[in-house]
N, CA, C and O atoms as a DFTB+ gen file, in Angstrom:
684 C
 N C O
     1  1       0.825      -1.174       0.000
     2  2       0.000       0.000       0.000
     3  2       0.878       1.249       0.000
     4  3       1.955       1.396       0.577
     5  1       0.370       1.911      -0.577
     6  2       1.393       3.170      -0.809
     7  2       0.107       4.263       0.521
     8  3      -0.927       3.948       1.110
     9  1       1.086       5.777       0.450
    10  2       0.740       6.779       1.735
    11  2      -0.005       7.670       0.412
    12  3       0.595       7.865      -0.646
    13  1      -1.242       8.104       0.648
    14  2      -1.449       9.175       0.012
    15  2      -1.491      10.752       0.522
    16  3      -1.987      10.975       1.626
    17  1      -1.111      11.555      -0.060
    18  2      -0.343      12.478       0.298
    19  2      -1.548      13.178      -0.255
    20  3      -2.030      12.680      -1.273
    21  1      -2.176      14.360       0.295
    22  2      -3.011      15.884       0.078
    23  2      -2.083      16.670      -0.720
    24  3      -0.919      16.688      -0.320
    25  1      -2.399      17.382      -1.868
    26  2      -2.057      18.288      -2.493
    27  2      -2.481      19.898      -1.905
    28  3      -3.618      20.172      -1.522
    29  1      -1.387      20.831      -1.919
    30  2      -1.391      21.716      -1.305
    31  2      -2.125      22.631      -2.310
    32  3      -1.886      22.513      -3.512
    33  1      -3.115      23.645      -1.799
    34  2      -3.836      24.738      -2.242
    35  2      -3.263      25.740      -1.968
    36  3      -2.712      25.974      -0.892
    37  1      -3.338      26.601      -3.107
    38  2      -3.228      27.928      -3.078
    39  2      -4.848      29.007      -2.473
    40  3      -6.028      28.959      -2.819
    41  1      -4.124      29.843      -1.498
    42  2      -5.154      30.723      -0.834
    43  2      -4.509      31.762      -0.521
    44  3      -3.290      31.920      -0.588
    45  1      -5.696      32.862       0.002
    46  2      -5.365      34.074       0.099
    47  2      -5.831      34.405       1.833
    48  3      -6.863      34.052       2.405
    49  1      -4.772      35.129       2.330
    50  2      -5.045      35.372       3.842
    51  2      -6.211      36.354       4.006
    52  3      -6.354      37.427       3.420
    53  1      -7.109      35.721       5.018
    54  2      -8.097      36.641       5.557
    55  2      -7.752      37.944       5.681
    56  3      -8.090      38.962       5.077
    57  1      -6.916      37.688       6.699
    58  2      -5.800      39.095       7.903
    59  2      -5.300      40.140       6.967
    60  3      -5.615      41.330       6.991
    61  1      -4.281      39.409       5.933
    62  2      -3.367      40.606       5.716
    63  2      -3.825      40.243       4.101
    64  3      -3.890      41.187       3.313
    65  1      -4.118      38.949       3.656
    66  2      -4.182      39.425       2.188
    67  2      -3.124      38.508       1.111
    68  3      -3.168      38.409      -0.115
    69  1      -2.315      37.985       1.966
    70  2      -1.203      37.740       1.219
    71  2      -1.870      36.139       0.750
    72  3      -2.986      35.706       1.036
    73  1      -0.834      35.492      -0.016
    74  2      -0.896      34.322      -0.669
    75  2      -0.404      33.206       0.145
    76  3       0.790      33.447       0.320
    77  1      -0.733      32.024       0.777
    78  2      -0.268      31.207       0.931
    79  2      -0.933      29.987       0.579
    80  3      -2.130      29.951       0.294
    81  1       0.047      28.689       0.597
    82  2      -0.060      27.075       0.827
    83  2      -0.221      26.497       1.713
    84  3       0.563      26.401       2.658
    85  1      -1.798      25.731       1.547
    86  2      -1.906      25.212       2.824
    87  2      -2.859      23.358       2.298
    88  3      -3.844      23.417       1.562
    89  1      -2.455      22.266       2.702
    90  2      -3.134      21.247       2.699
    91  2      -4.969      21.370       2.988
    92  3      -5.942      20.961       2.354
    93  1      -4.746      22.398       4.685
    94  2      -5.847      21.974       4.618
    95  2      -7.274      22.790       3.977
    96  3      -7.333      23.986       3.691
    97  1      -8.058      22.071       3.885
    98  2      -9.103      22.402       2.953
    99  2     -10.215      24.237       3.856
   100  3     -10.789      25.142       3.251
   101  1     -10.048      24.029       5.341
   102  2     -10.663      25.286       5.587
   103  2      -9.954      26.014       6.367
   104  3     -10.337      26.414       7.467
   105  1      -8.374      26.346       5.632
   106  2      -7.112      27.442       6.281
   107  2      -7.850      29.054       6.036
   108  3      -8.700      29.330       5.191
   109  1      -7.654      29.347       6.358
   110  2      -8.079      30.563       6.042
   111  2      -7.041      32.121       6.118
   112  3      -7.157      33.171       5.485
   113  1      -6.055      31.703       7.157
   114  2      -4.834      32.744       7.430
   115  2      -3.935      31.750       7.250
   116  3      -3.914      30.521       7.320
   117  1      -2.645      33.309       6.808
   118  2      -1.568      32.891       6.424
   119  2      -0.136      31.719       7.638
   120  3       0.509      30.671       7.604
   121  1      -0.301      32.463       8.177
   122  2       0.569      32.490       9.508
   123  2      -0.415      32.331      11.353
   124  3      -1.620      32.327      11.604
   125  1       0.532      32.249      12.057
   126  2      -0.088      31.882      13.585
   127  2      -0.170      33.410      13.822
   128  3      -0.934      33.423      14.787
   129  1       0.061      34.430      13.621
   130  2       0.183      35.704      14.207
   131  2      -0.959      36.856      13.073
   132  3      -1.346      38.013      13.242
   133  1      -1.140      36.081      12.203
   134  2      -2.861      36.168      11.636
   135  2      -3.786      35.269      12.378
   136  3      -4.529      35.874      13.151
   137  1      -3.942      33.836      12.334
   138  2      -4.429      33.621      13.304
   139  2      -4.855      34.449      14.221
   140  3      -5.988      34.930      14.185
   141  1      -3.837      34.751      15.308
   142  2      -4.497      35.172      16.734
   143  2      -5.244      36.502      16.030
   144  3      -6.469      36.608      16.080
   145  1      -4.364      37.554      15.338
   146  2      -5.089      38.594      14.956
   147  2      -7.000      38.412      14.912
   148  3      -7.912      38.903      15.577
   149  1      -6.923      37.417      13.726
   150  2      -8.494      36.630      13.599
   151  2      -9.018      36.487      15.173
   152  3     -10.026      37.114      15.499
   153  1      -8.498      35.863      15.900
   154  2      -8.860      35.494      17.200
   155  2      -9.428      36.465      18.020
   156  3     -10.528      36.381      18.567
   157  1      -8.464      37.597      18.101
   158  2      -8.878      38.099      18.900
   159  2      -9.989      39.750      18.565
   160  3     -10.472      40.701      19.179
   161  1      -9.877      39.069      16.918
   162  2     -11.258      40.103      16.526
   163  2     -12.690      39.161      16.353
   164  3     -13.828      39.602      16.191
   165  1     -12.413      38.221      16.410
   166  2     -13.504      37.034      17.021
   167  2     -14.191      37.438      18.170
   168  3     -15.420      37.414      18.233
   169  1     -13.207      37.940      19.410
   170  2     -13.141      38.248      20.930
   171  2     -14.163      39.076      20.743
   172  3     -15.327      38.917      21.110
   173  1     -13.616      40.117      20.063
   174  2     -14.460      41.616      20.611
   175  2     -15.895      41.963      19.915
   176  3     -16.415      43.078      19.940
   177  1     -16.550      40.565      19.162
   178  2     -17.638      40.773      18.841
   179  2     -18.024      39.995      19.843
   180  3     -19.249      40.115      19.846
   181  1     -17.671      39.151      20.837
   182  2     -18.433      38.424      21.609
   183  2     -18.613      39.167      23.181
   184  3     -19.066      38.765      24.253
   185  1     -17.971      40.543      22.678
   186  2     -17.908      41.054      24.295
   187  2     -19.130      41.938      24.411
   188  3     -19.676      42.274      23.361
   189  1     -19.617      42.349      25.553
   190  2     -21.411      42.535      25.583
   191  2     -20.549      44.396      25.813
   192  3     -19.750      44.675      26.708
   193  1     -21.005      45.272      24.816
   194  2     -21.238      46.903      24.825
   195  2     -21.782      47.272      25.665
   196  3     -22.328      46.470      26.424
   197  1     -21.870      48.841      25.907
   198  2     -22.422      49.397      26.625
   199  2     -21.922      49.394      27.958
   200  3     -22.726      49.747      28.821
   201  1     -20.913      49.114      28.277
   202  2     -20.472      49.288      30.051
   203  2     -20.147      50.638      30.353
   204  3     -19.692      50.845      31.478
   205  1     -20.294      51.641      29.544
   206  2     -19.837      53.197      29.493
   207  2     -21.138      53.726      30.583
   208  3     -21.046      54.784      31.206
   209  1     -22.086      52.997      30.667
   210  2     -23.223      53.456      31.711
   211  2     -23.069      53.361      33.000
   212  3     -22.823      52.314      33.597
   213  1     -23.250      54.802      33.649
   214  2     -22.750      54.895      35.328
   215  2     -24.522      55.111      36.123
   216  3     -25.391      55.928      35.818
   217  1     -24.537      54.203      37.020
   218  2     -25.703      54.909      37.668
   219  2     -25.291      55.381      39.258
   220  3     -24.751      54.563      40.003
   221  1     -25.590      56.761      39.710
   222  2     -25.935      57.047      40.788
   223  2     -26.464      56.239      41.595
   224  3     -27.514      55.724      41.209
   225  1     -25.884      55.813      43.108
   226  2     -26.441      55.246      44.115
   227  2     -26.437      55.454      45.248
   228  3     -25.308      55.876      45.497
   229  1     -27.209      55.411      46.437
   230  2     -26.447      55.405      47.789
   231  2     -26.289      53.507      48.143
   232  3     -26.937      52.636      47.562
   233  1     -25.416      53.320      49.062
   234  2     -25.056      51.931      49.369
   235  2     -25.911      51.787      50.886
   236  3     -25.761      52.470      51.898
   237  1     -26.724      50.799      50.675
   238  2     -27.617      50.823      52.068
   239  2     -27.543      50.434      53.171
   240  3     -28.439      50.353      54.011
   241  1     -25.680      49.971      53.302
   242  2     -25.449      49.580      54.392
   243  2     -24.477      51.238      55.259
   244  3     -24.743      51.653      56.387
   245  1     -23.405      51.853      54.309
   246  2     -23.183      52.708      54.966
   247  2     -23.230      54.160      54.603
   248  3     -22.417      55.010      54.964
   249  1     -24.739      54.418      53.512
   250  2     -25.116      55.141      52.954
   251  2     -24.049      56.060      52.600
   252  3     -23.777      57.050      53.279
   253  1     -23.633      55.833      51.866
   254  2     -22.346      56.806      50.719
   255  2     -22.629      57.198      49.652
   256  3     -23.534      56.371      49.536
   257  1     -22.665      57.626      48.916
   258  2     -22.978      57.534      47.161
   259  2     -21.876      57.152      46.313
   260  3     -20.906      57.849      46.017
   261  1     -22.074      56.228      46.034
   262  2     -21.278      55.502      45.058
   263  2     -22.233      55.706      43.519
   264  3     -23.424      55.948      43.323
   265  1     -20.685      55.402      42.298
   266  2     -21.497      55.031      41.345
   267  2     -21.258      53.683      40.720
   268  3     -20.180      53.195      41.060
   269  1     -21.674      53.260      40.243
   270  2     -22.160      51.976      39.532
   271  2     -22.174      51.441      38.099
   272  3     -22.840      52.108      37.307
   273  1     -21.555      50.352      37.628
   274  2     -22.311      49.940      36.179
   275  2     -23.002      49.207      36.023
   276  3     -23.052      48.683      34.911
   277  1     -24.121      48.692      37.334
   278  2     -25.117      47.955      37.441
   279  2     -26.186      49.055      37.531
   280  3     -25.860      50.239      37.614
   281  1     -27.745      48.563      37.511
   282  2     -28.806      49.817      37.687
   283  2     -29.473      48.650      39.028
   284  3     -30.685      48.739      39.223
   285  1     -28.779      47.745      39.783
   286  2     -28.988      47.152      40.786
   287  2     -28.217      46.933      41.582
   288  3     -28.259      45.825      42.118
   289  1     -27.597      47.522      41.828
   290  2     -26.107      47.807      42.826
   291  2     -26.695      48.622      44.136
   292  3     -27.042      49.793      44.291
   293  1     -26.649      47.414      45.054
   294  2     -27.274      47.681      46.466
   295  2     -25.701      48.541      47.816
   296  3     -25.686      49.526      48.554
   297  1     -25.205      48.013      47.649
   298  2     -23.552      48.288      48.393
   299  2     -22.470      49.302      47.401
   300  3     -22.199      49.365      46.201
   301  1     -22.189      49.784      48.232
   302  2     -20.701      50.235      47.277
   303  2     -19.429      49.486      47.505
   304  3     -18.436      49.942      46.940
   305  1     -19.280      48.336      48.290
   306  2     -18.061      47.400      47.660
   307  2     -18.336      45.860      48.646
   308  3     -19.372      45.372      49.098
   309  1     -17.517      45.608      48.680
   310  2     -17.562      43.985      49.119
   311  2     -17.296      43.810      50.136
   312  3     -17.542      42.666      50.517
   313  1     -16.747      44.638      51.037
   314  2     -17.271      44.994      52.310
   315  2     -18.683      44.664      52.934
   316  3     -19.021      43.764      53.702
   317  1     -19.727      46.173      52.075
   318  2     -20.290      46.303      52.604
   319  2     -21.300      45.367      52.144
   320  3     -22.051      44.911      53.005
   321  1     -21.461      44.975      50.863
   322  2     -22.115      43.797      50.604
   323  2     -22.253      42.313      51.501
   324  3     -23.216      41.561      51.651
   325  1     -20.967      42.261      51.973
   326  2     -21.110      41.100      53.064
   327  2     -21.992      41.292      54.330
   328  3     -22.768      40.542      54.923
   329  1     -21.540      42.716      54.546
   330  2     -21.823      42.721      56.214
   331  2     -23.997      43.097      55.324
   332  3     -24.947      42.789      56.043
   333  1     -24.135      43.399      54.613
   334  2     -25.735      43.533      53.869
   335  2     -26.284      42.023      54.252
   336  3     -27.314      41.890      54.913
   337  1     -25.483      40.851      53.765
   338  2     -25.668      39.623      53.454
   339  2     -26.003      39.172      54.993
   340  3     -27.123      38.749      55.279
   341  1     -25.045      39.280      55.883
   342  2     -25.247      38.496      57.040
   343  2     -25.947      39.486      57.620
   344  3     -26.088      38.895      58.691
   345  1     -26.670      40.821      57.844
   346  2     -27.813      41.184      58.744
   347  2     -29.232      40.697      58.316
   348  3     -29.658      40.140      57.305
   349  1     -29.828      41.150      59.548
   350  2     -31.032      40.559      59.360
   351  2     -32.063      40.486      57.985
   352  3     -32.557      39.726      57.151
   353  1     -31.973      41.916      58.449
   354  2     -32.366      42.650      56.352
   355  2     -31.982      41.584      55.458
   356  3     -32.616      41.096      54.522
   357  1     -30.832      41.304      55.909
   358  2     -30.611      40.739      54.049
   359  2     -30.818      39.402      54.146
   360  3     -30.587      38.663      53.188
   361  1     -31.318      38.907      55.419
   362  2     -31.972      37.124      55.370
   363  2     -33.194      37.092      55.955
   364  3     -33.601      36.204      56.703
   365  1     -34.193      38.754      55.369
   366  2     -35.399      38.601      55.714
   367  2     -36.548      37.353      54.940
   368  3     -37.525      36.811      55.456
   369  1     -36.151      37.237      53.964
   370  2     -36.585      35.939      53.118
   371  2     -36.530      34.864      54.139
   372  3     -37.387      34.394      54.888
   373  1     -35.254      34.607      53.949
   374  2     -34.795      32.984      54.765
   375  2     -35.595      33.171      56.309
   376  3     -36.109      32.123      56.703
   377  1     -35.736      34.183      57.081
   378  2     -36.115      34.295      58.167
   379  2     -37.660      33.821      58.317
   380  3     -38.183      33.196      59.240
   381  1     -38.345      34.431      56.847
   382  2     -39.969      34.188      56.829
   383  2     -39.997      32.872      56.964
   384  3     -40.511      32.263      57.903
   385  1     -39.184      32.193      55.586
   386  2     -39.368      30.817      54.929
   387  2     -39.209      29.653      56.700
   388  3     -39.788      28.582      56.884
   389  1     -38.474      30.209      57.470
   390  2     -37.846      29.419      58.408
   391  2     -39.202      29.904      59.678
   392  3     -39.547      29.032      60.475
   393  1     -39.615      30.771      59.721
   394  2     -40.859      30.785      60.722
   395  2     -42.361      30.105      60.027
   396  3     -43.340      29.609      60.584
   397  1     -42.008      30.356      58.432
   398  2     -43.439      29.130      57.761
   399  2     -43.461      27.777      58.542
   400  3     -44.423      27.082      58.870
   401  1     -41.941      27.583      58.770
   402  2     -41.802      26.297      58.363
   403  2     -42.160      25.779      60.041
   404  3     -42.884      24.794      60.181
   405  1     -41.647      26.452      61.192
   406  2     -42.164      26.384      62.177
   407  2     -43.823      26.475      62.528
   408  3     -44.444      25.994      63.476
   409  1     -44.269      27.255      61.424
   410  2     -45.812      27.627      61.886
   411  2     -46.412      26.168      61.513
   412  3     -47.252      25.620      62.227
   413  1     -45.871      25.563      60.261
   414  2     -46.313      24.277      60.296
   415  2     -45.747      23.370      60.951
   416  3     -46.366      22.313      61.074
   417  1     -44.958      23.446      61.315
   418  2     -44.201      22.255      62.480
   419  2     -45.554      22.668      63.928
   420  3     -45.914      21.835      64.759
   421  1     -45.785      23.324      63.897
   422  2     -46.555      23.374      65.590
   423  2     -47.942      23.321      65.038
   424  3     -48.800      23.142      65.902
   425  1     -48.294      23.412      64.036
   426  2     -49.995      22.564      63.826
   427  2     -49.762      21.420      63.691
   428  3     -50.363      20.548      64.319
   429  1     -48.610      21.137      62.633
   430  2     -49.061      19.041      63.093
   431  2     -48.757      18.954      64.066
   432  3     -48.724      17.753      64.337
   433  1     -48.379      19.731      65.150
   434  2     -48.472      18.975      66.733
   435  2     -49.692      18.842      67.515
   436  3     -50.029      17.960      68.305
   437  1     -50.481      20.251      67.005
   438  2     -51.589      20.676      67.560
   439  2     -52.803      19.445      66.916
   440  3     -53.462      18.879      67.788
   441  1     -53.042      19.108      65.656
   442  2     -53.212      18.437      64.804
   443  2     -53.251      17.059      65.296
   444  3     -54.327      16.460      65.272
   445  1     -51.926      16.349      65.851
   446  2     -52.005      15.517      66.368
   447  2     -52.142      15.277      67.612
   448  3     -52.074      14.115      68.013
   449  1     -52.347      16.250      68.405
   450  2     -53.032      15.940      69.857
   451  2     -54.215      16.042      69.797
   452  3     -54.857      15.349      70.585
   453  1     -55.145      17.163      68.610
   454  2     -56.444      17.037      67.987
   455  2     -56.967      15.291      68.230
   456  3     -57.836      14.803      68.952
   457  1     -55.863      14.606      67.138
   458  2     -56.391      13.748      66.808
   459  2     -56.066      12.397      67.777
   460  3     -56.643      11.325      67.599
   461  1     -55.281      12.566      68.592
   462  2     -55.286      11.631      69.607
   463  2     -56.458      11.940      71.095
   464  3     -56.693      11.253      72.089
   465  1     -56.831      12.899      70.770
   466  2     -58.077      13.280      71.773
   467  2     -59.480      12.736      71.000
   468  3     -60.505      12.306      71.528
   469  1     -59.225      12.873      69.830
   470  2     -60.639      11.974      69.253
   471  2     -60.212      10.430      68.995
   472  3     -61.158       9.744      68.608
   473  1     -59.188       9.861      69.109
   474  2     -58.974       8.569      69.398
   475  2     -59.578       8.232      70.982
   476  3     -60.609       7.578      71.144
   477  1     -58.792       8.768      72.073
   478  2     -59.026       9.026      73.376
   479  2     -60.717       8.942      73.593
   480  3     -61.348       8.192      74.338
   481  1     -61.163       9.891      72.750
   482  2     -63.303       9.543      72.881
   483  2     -63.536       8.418      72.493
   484  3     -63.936       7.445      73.131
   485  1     -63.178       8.577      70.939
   486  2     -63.435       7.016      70.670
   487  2     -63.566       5.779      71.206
   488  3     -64.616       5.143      71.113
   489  1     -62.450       5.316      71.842
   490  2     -62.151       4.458      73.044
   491  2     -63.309       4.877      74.119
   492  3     -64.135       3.994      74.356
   493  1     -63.441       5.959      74.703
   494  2     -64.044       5.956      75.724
   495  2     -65.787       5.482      75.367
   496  3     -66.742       5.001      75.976
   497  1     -65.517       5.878      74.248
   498  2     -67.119       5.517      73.474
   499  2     -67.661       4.257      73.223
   500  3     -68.869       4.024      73.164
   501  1     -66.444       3.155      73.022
   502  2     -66.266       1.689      72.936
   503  2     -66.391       1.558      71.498
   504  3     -66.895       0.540      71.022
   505  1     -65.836       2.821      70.524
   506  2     -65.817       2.533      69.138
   507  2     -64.265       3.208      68.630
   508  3     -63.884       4.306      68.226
   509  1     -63.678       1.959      68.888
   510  2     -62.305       1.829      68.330
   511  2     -61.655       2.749      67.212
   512  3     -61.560       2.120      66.157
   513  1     -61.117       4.224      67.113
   514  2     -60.484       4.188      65.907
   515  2     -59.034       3.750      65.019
   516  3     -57.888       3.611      65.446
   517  1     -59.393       3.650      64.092
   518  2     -58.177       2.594      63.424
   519  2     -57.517       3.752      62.344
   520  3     -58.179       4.645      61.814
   521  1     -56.192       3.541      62.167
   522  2     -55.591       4.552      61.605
   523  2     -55.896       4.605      60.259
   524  3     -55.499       5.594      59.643
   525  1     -56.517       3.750      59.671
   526  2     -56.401       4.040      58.084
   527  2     -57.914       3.796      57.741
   528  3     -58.267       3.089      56.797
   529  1     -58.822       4.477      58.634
   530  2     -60.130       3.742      58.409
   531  2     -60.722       5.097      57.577
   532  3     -60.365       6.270      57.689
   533  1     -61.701       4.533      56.750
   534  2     -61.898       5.491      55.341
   535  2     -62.698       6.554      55.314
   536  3     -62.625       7.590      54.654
   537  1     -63.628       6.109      56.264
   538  2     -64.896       7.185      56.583
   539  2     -64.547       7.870      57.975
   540  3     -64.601       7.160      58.978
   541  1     -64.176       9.268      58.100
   542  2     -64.020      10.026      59.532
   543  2     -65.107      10.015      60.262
   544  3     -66.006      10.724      59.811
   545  1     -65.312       9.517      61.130
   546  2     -65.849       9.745      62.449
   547  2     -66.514      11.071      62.396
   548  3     -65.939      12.001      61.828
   549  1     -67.988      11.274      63.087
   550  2     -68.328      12.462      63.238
   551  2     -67.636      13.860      64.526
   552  3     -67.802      15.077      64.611
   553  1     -66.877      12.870      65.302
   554  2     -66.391      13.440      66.433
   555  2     -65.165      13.759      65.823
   556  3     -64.795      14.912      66.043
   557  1     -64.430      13.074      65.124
   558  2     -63.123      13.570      64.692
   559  2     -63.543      14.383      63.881
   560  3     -63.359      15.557      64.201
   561  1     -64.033      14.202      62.961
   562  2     -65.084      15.559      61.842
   563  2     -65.059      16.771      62.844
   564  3     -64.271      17.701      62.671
   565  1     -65.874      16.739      63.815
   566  2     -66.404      18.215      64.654
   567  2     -65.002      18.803      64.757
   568  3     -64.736      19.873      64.209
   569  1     -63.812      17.886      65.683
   570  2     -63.424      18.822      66.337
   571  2     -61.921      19.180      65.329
   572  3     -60.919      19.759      65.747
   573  1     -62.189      18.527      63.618
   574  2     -61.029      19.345      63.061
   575  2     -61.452      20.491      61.968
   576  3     -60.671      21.177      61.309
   577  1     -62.909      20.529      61.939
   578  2     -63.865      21.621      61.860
   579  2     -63.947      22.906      62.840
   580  3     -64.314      24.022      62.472
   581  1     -63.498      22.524      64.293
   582  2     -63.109      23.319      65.137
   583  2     -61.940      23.827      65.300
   584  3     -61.821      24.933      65.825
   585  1     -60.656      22.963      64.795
   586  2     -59.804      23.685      64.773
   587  2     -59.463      24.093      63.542
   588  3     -58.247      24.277      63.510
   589  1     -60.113      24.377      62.244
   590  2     -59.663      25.125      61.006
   591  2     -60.472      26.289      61.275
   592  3     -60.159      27.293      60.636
   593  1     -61.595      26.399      62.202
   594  2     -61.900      27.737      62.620
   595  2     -61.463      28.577      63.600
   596  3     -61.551      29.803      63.677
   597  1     -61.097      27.969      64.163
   598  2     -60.006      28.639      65.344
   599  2     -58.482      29.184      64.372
   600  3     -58.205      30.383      64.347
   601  1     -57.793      28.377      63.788
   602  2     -56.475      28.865      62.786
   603  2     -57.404      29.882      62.210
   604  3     -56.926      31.004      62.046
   605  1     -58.626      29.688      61.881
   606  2     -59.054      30.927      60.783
   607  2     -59.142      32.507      61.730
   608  3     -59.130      33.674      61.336
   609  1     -59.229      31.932      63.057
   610  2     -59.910      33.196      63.356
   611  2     -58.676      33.849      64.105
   612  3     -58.506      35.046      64.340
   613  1     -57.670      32.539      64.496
   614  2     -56.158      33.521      64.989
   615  2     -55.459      33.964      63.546
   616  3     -54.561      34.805      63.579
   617  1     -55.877      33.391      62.282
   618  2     -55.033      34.133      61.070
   619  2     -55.593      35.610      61.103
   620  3     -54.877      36.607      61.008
   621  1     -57.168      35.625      61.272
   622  2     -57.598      37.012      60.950
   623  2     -57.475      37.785      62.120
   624  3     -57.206      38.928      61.749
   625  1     -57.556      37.717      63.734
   626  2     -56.694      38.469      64.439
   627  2     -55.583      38.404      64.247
   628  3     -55.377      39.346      65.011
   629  1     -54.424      38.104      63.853
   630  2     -52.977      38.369      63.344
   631  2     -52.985      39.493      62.793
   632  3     -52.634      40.537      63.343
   633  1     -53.495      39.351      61.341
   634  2     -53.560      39.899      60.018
   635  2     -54.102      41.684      60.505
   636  3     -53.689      42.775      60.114
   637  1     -54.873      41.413      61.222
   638  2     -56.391      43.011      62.215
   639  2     -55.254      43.474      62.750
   640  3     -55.091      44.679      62.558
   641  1     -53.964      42.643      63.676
   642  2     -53.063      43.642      65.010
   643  2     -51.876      43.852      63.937
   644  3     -51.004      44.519      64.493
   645  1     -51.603      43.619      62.951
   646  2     -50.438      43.719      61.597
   647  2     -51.259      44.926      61.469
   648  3     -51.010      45.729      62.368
   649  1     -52.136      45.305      60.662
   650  2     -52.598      46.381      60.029
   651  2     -52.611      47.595      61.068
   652  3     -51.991      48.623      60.795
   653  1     -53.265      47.476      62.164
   654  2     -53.428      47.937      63.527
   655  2     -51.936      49.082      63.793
   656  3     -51.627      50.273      63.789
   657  1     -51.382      47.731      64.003
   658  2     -49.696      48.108      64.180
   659  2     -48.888      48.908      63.299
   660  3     -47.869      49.516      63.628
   661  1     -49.539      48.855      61.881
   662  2     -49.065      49.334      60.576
   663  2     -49.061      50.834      60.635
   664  3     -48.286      51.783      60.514
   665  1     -50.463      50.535      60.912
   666  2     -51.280      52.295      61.462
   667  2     -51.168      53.280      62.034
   668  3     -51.173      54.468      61.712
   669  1     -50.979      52.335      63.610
   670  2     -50.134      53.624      64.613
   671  2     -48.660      53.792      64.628
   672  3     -48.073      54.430      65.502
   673  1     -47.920      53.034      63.356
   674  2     -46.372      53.201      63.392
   675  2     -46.581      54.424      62.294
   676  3     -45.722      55.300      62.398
   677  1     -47.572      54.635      61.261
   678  2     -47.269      55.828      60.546
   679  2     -47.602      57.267      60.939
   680  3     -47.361      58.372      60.454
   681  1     -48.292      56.784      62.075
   682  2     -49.432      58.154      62.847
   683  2     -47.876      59.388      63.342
   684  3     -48.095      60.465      63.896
């Protein structure tokens, strides 16, 4: 078996223009220092414009005025961005999400002493309840009818001393 060998093409450089030989079929520059040239005008269409925009800010941790090339730039440096991050303010989210999560942790407790007090009748009634039984009981019925009105009626006093409170803090 013999080696077969590619015949070299004649081409013309992107970059500068000039003439060269090249095997392969999609050369396009002459030299490595066209190349990069190519390269790095490749670069600067991929770079995002417009960073010439400054916005006015104050920084809300140690109120300064800084300026900015964000139009969401809360801090004026990384400083103060941290110490933003670890106060309360800035894990008022996480703080809610973490008292939800308690508000439901203490109804299924409530929930289940509900429901071990209508087991507790049951028994006393001489009618056994069984954990997976299909039809609720009228006594367990009443009293979790009683307590979605009770949550209803401490959500809407909550909600009355929030507004309340709202009120005489703007007075």
């Amino acid at each position: 078996m013999y080696a077969r060998r590619a015949k070299p093409r004649e081409s013309r450089c992107a970059i500068c223009g000039g003439e060269f030989r090249s095997i392969r079929s999609d050369a396009t520059t002459c030299s490595a220092r066209c190349r990069k040239v190519r390269w790095l005008e490749s670069l600067k269409n991929l770079l995002p414009r417009g960073k010439d925009v400054v916005h006015q800010q104050i920084c809300e941790v140690c109120t300064k005025d800084f300026t900015s090339r964000r139009s969401d730039a809360k801090t004026c440096s990384a400083r103060c961005r941290k110490a933003l991050s670890r106060s309360a303010t800035g894990h008022l989210d996480r703080l809610r999400r973490v008292g939800a999560a308690l508000d439901k942790a203490k109804l299924r407790k409530e929930f289940k002493r509900f429901d071990d007090l209508a087991r507790a009748e049951a028994r006393a009634l001489g009618r056994p309840l069984g954990r997976k039984q299909k039809t609720e009981p009228a006594s367990r019925r009443r009293i979790r009818q009683a307590m979605e009105r009770t949550r209803h009626y401490r959500n809407a006093i909550k909600a009355f001393e929030r507004q309340d409170g709202d009120a005489s803090s703007n007075r």
